[in-house]
C-alpha positions in Angstrom: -15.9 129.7 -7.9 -16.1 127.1 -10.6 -20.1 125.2 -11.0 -18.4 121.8 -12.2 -21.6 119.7 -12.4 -25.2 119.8 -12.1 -26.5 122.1 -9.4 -22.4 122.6 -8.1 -21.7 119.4 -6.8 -22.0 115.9 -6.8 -24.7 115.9 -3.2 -25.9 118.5 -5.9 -27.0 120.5 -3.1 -27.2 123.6 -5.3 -25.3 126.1 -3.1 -22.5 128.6 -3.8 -20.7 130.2 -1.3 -20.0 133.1 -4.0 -21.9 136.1 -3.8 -23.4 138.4 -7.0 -23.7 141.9 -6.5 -26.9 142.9 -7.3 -28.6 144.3 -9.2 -27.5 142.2 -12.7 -28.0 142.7 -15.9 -28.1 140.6 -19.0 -24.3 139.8 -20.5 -25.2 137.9 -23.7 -27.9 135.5 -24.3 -27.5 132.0 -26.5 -30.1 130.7 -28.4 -28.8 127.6 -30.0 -30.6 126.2 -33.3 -32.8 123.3 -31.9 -34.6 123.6 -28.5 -34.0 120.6 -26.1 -35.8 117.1 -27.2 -37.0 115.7 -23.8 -37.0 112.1 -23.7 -40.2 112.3 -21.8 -42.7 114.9 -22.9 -44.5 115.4 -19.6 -46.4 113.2 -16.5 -49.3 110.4 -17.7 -52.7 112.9 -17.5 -54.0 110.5 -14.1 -52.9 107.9 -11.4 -56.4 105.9 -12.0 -54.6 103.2 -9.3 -54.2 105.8 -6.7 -57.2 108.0 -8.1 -55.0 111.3 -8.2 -54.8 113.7 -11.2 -52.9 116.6 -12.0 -49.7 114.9 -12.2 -46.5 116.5 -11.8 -43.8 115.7 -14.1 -40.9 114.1 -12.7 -38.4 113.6 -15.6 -37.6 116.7 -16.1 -34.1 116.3 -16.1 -33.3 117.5 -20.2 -35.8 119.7 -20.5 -33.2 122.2 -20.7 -29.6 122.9 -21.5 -28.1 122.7 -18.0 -24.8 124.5 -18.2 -21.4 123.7 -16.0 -18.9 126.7 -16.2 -15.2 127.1 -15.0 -13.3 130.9 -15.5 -13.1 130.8 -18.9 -16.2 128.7 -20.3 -19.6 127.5 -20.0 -19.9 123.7 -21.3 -23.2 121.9 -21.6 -25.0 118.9 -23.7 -27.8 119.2 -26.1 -30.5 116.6 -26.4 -31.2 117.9 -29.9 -28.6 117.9 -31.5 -26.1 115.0 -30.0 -23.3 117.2 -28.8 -21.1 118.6 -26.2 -21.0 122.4 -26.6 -18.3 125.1 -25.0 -19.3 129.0 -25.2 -16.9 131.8 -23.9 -17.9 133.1 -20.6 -17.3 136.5 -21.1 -19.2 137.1 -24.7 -21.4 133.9 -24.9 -19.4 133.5 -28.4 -19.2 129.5 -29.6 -15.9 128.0 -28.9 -16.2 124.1 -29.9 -18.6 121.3 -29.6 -18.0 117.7 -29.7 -20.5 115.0 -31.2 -21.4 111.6 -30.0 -23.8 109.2 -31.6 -27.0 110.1 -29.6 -28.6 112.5 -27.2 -26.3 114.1 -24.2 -29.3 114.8 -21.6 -26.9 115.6 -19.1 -24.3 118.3 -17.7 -20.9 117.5 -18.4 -19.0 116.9 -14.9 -15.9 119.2 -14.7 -13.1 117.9 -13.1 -9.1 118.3 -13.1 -9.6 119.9 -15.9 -11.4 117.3 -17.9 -15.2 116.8 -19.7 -16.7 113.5 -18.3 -20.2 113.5 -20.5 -22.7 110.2 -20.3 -25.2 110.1 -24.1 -27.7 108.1 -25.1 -25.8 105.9 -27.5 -24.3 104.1 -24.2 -21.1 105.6 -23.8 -19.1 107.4 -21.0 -17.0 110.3 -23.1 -13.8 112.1 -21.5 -12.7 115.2 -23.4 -10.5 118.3 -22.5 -11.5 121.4 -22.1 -10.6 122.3 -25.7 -13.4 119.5 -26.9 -10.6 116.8 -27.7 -11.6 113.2 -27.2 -9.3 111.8 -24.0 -10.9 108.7 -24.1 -14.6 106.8 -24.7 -16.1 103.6 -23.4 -18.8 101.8 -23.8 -20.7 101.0 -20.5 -23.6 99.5 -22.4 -22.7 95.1 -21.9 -22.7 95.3 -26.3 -23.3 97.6 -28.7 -27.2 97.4 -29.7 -29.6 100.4 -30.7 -33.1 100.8 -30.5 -35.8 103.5 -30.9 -36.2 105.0 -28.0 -38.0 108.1 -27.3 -38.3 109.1 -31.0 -34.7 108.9 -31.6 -31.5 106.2 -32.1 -30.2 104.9 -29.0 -28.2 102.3 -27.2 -30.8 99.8 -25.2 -28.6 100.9 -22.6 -28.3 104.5 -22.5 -26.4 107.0 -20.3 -29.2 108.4 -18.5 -27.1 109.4 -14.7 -24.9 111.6 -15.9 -21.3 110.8 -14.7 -19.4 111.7 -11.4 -16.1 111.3 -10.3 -14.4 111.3 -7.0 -10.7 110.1 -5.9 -9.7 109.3 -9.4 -13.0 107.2 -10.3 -15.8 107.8 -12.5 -19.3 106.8 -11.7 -22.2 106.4 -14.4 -25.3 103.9 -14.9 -26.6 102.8 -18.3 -29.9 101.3 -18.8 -33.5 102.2 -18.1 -35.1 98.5 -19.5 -35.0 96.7 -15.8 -35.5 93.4 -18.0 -32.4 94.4 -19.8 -30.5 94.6 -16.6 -29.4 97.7 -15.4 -26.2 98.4 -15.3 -24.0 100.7 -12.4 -20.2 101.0 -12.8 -17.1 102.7 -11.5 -14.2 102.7 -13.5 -10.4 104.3 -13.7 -11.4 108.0 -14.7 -8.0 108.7 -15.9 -8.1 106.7 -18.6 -11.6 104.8 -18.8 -10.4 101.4 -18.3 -9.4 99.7 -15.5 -13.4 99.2 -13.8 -13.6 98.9 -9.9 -16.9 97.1 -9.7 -19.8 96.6 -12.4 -23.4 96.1 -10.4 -26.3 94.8 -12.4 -29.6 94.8 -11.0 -33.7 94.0 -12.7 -35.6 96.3 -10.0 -34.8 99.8 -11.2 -34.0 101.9 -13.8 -31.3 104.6 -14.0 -32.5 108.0 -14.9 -31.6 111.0 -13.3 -28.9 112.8 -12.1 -26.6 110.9 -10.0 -25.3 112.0 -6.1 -22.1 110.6 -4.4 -21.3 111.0 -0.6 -18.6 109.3 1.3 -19.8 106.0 1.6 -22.5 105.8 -0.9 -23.5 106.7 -4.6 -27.2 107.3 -5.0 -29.1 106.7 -8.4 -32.5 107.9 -8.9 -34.7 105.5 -10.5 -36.9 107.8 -12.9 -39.8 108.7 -10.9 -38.7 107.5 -7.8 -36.3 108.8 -5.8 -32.9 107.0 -5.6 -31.3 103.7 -5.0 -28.5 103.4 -2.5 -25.3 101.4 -3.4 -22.2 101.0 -1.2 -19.6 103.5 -3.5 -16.4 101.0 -2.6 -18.1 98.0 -3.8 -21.3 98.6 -5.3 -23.9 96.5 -3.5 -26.8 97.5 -3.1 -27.6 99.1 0.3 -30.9 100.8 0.7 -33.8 101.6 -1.6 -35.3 105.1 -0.8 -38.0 105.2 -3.7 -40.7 105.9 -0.7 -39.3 109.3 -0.4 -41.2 112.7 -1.5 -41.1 114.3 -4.5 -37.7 116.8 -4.0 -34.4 114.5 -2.4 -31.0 116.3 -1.6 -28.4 115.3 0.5 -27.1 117.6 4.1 -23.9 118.0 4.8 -23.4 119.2 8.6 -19.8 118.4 9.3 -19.8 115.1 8.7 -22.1 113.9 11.3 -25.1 112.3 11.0 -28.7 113.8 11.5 -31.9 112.3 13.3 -35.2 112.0 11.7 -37.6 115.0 12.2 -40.8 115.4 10.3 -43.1 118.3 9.4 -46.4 118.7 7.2 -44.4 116.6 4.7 -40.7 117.6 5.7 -38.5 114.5 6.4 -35.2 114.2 7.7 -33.4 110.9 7.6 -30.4 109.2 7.6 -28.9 106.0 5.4 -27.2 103.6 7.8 -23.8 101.9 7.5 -20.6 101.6 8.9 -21.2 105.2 7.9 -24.3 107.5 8.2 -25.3 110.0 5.4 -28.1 112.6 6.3 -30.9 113.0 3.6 -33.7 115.2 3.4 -37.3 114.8 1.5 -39.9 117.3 0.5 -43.6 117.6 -0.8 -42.8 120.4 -2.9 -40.6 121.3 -5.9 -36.8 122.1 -4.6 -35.1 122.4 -1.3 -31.8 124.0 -0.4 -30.2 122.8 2.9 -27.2 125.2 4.2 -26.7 126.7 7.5 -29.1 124.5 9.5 -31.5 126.1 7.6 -34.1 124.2 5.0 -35.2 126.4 1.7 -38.4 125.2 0.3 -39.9 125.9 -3.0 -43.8 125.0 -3.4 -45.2 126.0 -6.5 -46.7 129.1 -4.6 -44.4 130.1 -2.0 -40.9 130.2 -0.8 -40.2 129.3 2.9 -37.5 128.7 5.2 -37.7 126.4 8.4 -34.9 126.8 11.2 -34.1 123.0 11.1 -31.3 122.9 14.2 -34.1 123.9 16.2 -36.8 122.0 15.1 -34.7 119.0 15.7 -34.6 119.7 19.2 -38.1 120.0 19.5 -39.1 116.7 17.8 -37.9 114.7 20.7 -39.5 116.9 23.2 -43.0 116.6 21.3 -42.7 112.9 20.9 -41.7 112.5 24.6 -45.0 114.8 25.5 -47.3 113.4 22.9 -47.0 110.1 24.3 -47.8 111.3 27.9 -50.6 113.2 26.7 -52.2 110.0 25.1 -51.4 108.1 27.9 -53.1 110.4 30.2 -56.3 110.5 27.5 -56.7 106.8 28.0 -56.5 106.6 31.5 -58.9 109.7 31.7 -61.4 107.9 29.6 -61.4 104.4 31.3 -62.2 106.3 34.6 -64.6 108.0 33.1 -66.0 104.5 31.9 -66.1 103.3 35.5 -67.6 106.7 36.8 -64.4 106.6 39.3 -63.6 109.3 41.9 -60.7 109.9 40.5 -61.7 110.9 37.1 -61.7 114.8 38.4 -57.6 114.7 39.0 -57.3 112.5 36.1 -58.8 115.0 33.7 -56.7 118.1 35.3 -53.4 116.2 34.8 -54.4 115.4 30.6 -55.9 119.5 30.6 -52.4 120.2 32.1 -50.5 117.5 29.8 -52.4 119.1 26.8 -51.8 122.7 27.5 -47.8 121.9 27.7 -48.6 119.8 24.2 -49.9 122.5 22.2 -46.7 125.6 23.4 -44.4 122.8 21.7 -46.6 122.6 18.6 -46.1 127.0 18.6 -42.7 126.6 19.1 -42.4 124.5 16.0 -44.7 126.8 14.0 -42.1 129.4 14.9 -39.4 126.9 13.3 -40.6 128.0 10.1 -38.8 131.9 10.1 -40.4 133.4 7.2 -42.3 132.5 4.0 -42.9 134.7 1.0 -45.3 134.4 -2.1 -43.0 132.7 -5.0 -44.5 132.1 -8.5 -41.0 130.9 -9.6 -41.5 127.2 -8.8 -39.3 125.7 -11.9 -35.3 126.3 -10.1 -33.6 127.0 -7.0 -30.1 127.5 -5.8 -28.8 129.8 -2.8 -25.4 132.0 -3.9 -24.2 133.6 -0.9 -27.1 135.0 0.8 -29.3 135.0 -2.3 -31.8 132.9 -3.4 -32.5 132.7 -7.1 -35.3 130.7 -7.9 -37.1 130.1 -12.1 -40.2 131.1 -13.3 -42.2 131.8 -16.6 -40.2 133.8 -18.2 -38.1 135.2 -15.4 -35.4 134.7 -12.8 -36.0 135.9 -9.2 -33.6 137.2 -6.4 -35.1 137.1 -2.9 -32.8 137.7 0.3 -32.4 134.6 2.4 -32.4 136.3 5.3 -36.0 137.5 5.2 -37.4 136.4 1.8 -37.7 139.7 0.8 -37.4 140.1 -3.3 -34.4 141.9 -4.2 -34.0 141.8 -8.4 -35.5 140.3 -11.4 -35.0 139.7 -14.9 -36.8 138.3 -17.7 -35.5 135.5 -20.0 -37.0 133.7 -22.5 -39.0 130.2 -21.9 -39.4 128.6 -18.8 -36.4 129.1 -16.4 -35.5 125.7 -15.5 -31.7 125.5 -14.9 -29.8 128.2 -12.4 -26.0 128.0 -12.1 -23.6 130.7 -10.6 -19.8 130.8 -11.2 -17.4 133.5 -11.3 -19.8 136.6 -11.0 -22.0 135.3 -13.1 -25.6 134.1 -13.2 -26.1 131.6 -15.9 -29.9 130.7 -16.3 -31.5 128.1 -19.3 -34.4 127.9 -20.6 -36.7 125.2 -22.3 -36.4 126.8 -25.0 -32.8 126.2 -24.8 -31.9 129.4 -24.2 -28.4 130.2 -21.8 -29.2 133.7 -20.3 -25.6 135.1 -18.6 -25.9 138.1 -16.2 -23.2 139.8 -14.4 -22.9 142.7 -12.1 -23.6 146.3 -13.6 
């Protein structure tokens, strides 16, 4: 299978139904002349507002060379040196690149056989898959440059990347709120024609965007993203409150209730339509299979979600009772009542039920496994790969169990898998391929 756009699709859910034979080995490697140039270095040092240190960097979205790839090539966009660049799949050989006037932090999007790049000098780029220019417009409202993050750019960069679905691009320029932020769909065809233009003073637009049905999502730096109506685009919901790793579920189309768990959230985004979303207090998730795939920065677990679901109702339903029964157990107890001894059996008894559901949904979680590779994670098949320091790890998603390893060089912060291969970059820049032996 093709990987058309960051992490596969546009929920970027970063699953593959395609399957590696294991064990890999390395196929070429790439080390292009200039390692990525984040726009943002790393996190502020403290939170002195919210007195927490230790920051964890959120913006981490060009720290490496994320790579798209079809049968033939792998395309990506370099922050360092302004272009769109096409290697050969099979010998990691250069084919073309493609300039624009400022940094392209973003994967390309792949799609009916087209390039559709966002860069930092404000404009949305089509090209074909032979690095000819299709077409180019400016989403930026004029053409202005500043100096932003150490280099030349628009005030009104391209910082979503860009989607398209049902013959219509998707892309936000701006990250200046004062300077309006700007969300448009347009004709993707031929860049012109545009279907709505929002413009909005509350958040920026940085990060990678996500489109479902009814709704195109666009994460506001930090935060996690703002939801506007994708036939329109009015603005619909603001999830910013969520935790630090977001991803879509898709579960045949219907939607999901809200279960929480030690920092697990499930949700859902209302409308004439309901999408399904899921948050996380860790690093990456993969949802596929009624199954949830976390990634803290020490461990890799798995929790059985279907049937945590089904418990959450059950526990609400009996923690209320049980608190019920608490207070009425403790007023008797107050009055020095007669009835305070059948009182306290019926709370003992309401408790006891209480804490089996809590086991039960222990037992939701079905395996967890030490994991130092807290940087990436994507599921291919049955196989989790998930980025380290200087390696790539396989582990079995059946049972967590660590199956191959490789080493690349940097920190192993973009996975991708297309065609029997395993593509992995670096922040160093590096584009490791491996393929089966």
């Amino acid at each position: 299978a093709d990987w058309p756009t960051y992490m596969g699709d546009d929920a970027r859910s970063g699953v593959s139904t395609e399957k590696l034979k294991l064990p890999l080995e390395q196929s070429w490697g790439h080390q292009p002349l200039h390692a990525p140039r984040p726009a943002w270095r790393g996190p502020a040092k403290r939170d002195m507002y919210n007195k927490v240190g230790l920051l964890k960097n959120r913006q981490l979205f060009d720290h490496a060379f994320h790579v798209i790839a079809d049968a033939k090539h792998v395309y990506f966009g370099s922050s360092a040196d302004d272009q769109v660049h096409c290697l050969d799949l099979n010998s990691g050989e250069e084919r073309w690149s493609y300039f624009t006037e400022g940094p392209v932090r973003f994967a390309p999007t792949l799609h009916d056989n087209r390039l559709f790049v966002g860069s930092d000098d404000g404009y949305a780029y089509c090209l074909s898959t032979e690095g000819k220019l299709i077409w180019k417009k400016m989403l930026a409202p004029r053409e202005y440059r500043i100096v932003g993050n150490n280099r030349m750019i628009s005030a009104w960069p391209l910082r979503t990347g860009v989607l398209v679905r049902d013959g219509v691009a998707y892309a936000g320029a701006g990250m200046f709120p004062k300077e309006k932020i700007h969300l448009v769909a347009f004709d993707s065809v031929n860049g012109g024609v545009e279907q709505w233009r929002t413009e909005q003073e509350k958040w920026p637009a940085q990060g990678y965007l996500l489109l479902s049905e009814n709704y195109v999502y666009v994460p506001s730096g930090r935060s996690s993203p703002i939801v506007f109506n994708r036939k329109s685009g009015k603005f619909f919901r603001d999830l910013s409150k969520a935790s630090d790793a977001f991803t879509l579920i898709k579960w045949n189309g219907k939607s999901q209730p809200n279960p929480r768990q030690s920092g697990r959230v499930l949700g859902s985004v209302e409308g004439e339509k309901q999408d399904s979303f899921a948050t996380f207090t860790g690093n990456h998730m993969i949802v596929a299979d009624g199954k949830s795939y976390l990634q803290a920065n020490d461990e890799l677990s798995v929790l059985d979600r279907m049937r945590y679901r089904n418990l959450l109702p059950v526990y609400k339903a009996q923690a209320k009772k049980t608190d019920g029964l608490k207070k009425e157990r403790d007023q008797l107890k107050a009055k020095k009542s007669p009835e305070l001894p059948n009182a306290e059996q019926r709370y003992i008894a309401s408790s006891k039920v209480l804490e089996k559901i809590r086991a039960d949904a222990r037992k939701c979680v079905l395996w967890r496994t030490p994991c130092n590779q807290p940087y990436a994670l994507i599921l291919a098949g049955d196989t989790l790969f998930a980025g380290g320091e200087n390696e790539v790890v396989a582990y079995a998603a059946k049972d967590g169990k660590r199956t191959w390893s490789a080493s690349v060089s940097g920190t192993a912060l973009g996975i991708a898998v297309a065609h029997g291969r395993l593509l992995v970059s670096t922040d160093k820049g590096t584009i490791h391929c491996f393929g089966a032996k």
